[in-house]
C-alpha positions in Angstrom: 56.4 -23.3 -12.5 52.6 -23.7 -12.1 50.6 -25.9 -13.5 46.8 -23.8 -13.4 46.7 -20.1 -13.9 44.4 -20.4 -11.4 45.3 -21.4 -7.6 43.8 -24.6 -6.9 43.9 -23.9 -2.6 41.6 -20.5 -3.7 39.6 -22.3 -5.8 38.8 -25.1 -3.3 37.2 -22.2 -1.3 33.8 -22.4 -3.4 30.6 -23.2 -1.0 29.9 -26.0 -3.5 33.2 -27.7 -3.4 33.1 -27.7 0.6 32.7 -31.7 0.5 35.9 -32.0 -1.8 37.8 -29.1 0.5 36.9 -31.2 3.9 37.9 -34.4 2.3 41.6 -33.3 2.3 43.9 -34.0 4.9 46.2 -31.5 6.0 50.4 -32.9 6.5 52.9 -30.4 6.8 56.4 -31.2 5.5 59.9 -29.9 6.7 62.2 -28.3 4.8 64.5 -31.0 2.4 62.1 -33.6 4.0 60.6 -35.7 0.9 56.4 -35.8 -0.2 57.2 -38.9 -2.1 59.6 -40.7 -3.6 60.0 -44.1 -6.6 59.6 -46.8 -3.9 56.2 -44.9 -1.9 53.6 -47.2 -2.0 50.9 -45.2 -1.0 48.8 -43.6 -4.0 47.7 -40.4 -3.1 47.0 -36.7 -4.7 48.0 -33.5 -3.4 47.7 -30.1 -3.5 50.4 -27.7 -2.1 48.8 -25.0 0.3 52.2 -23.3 1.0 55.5 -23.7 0.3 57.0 -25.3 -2.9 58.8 -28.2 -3.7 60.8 -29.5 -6.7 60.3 -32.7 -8.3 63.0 -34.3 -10.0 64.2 -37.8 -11.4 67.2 -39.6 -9.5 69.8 -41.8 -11.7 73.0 -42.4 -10.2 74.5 -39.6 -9.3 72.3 -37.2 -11.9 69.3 -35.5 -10.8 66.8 -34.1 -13.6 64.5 -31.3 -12.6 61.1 -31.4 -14.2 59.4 -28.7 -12.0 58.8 -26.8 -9.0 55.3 -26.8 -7.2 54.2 -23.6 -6.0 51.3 -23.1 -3.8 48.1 -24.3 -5.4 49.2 -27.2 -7.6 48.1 -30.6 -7.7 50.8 -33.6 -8.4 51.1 -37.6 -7.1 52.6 -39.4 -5.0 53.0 -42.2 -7.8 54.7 -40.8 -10.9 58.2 -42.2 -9.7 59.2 -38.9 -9.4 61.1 -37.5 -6.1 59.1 -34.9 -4.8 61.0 -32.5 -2.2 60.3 -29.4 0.2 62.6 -26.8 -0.9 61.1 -24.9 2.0 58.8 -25.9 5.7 54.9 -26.9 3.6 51.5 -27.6 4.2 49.7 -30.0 1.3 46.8 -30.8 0.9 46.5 -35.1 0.6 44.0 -37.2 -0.6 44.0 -40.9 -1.6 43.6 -41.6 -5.2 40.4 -43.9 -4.9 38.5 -41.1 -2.9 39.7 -38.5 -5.3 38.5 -40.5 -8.4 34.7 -40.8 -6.8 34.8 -36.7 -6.1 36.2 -36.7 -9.8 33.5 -39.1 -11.5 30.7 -36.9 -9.0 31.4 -33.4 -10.8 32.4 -33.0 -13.8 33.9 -29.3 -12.9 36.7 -30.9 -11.1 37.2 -33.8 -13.2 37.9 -31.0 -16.5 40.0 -28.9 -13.7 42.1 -31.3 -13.1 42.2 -33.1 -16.3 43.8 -29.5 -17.2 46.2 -29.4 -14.3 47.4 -33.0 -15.5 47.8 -31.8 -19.0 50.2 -29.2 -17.9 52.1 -31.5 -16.2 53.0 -33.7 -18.7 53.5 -31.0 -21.3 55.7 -29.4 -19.0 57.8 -32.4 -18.2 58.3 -32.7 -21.9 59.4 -29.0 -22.3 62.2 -29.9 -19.7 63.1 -32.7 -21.4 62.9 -31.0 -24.8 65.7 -28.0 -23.3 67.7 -31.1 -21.7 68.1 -32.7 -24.8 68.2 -29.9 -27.4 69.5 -26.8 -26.0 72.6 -25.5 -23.9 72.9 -24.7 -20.1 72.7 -21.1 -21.2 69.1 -20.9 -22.6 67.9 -23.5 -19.9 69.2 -20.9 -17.8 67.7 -18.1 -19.6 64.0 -20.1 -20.0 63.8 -19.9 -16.7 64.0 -16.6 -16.1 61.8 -15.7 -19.2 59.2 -18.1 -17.5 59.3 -16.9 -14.1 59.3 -13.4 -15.1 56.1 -13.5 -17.0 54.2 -14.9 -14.0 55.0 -12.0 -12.3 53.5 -8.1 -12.5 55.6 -5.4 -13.6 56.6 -2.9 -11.5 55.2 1.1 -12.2 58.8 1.2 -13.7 58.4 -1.3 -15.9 61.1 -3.3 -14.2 60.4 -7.3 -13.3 61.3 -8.7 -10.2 61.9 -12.4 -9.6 62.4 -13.8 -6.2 63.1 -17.1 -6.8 64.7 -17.9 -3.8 67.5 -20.5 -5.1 70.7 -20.8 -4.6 72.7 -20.6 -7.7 73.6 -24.5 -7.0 69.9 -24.9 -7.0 69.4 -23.0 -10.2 71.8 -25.3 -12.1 70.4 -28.6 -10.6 66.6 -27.0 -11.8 68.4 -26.4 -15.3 70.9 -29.6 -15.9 73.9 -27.8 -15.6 76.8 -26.9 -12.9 77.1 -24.3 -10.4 80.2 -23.2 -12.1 78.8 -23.1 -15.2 75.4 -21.4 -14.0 77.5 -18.8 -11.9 79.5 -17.7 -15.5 76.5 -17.2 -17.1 74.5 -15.1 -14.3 77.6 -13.2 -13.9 77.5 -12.3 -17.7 73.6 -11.5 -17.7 74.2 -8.6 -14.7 77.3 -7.2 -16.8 75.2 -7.1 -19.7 72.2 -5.6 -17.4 69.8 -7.8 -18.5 69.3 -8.9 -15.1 70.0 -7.3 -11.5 71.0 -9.5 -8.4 69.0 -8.1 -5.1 69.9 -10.8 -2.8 69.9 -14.5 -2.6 67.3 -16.2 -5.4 66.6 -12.6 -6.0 66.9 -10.7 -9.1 65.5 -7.4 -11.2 64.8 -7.7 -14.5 65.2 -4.0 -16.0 63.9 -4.4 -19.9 61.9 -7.9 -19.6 61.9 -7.3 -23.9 65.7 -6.7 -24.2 66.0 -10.6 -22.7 63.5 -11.6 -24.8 65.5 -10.3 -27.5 68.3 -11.9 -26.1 67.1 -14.8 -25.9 65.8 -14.8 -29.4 69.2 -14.4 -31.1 71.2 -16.6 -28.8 69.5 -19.1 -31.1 67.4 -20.9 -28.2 64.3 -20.6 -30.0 
């Protein structure tokens, strides 16, 4: 889920902002291996430049998804959160003090990322909202309405969605079991509210009759 409409690596590209771009340092990050975790001590922001990661909370033997980075957002390394490559990345990392002084030097960055930051924490309250408050089934289905409306319809009108989970992955992002996250796919594509392509990948053939589904399955 991003964070900025706008892709913060793209953005970065501006003549002006050349001293901000150079002042990154560029770390690339194997698959599974971890950004940062509760006990990192360094303080540092990043940017992803490619690949995603998910960040989630750790108790026990519970893991609670808050989001998943996609290429151009900006999180830190000292949240507490686990931060993880879902896939091989490049980020973009820059210590906190140094990022403050670029911040407090132009204002266009400090209200860019004062909006990025925003997001962040009203979409780790969103997640925490559907974990408390609504059922495995409309996590599930929040996902896919949220995914699908960052992406452009085909000429057919269809949607397609390549998330590129697995479906034990989809239930750890939405609090729920594989089991329980495999019924409830299964039940979309017999409904054909959704399509499976492949792996992570799936066609949404009337993006309005899920919204509609979605609306009187009482998730709202």
């Amino acid at each position: 889920m991003k964070f900025l409409e706008d892709n913060l690596v793209e953005w970065l590209q501006r003549p002006e902002l050349a001293e901000l771009r150079n002042a990154f340092l560029v770390q690339s990050k194997q698959k599974n291996g971890f950004i940062c975790h509760p006990e990192t001590e360094e303080s540092a922001v990043f940017i992803v430049s490619k690949g995603r990661a998910r960040v989630f909370l750790g108790y026990e033997d519970k893991e609670f998804n808050l989001a998943i980075l996609a290429p151009g957002d900006l999180y830190s390394t000292h949240t507490g959160a686990y931060v993880q490559a879902m896939e091989p990345m490049e980020i973009l990392l820059m210590d906190t003090p140094s990022f403050m002084r670029h911040m407090m030097q132009n204002l266009e960055v400090t209200s860019v990322m004062i909006k990025v930051l925003g997001n962040v924490l009203k979409s780790s309250f969103n997640i925490i909202d559907g974990l408390v408050f609504k059922d495995a089934s409309c996590r599930l289905l929040s996902l896919l309405l949220h995914e699908a409306k960052r992406q452009q319809p085909q000429p057919d009108g269809t949607v397609v969605l390549h998330i590129n989970l697995s479906v034990e992955q989809i239930a750890r992002m939405v609090g729920s079991s594989r089991q329980t996250i495999s019924t409830q796919l299964n039940r979309l594509i017999r409904q054909d509210l959704i399509q499976k392509q492949g792996r992570g990948s799936f066609v949404i053939p009337d993006l309005a009759a899920l919204e509609r589904y979605y609306a009187s399955a009482d998730c709202i």
